[in-house]
C-alpha positions in Angstrom: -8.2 -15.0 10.7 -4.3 -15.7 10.2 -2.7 -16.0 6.5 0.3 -18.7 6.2 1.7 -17.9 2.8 -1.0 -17.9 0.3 -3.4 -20.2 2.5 -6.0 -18.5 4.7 -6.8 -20.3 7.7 -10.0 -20.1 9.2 -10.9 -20.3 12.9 -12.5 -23.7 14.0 -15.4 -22.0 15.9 -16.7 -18.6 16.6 -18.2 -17.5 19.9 -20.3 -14.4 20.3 -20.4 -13.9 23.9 -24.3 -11.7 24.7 -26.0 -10.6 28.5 -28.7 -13.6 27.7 -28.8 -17.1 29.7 -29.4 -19.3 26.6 -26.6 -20.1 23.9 -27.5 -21.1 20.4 -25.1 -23.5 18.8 -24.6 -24.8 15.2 -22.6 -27.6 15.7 -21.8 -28.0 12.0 -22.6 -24.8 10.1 -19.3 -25.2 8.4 -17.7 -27.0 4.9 -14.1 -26.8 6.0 -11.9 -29.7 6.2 -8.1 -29.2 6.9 -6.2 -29.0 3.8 -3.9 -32.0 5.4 -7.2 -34.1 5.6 -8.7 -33.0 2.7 -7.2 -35.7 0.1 -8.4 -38.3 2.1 -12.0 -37.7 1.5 -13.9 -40.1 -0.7 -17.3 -38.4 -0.2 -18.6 -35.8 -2.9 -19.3 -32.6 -2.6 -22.9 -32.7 -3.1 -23.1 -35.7 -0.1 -20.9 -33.5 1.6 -23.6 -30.3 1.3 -26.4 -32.4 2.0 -25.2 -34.1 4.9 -23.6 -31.4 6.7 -25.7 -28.7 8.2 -25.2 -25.6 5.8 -26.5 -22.6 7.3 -27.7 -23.7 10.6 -25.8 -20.7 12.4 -28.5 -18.0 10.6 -30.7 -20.0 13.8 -28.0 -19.0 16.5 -29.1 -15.6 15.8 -32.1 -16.1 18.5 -30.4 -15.3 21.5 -26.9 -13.2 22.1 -24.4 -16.0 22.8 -23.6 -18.3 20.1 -21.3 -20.9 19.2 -21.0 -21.7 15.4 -18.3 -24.7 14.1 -17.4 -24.4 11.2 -15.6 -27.3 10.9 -17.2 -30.0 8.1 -18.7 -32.6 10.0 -16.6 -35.4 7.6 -13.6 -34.2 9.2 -15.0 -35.1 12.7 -18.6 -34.9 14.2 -19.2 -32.9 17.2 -22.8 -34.9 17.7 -21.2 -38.2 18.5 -19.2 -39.8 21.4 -15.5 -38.9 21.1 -14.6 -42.8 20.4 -17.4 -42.3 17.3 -16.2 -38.7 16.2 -14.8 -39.8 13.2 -16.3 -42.1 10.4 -14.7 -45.6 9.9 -17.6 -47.5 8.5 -20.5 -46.7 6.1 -23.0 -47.1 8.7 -21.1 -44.5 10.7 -21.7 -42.2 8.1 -25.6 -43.1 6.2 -23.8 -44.9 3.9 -21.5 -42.9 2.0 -17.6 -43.9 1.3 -16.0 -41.0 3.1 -12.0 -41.8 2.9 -10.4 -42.6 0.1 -8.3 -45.6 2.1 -9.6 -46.9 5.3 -7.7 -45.5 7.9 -6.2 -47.9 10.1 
């Protein structure tokens, strides 16, 4: 974890490398959103919460190696094609108004 002035800044993903073939991963276990990005959200908290996939990394805990993002899905979504990553339209994103100003 690294401090920049009063700000903490969180790492992107965590790895936990174990002696087991599989890997668990929880794609989106996280909330955070960049604190340059975060003004451009539209979408509420409570869509956010829902939508996301909140404590999905407690699963991971099957096997040794995991991977956990912790990275809000909103900001970009690891479960799409990298063209598709980020939401420009509602049907991108079930619906909801996610930016406050479409981003051209």
């Amino acid at each position: 974890m690294l401090v920049v002035e009063t700000q903490v800044i969180q790492p992107s993903w965590i790895l936990r490398e174990g002696n087991s073939p599989l890997v668990a991963v929880a794609l989106h276990d996280g909330h955070d959103i960049r604190a340059e990005v975060a003004p451009l959200l539209a979408v509420s908290e409570s869509d956010r919460t829902r939508e996301e996939d909140p404590f999905t990394a407690m699963w991971t805990t099957v096997v040794d190696t995991q991977i956990v993002v912790k990275r809000s899905r909103f900001e970009f979504d690891l479960n799409r094609p990298r063209e598709q990553a980020v939401y420009l339209s509602l049907e991108d994103s079930w619906g909801l108004s996610v930016w406050r100003d479409f981003l051209h």
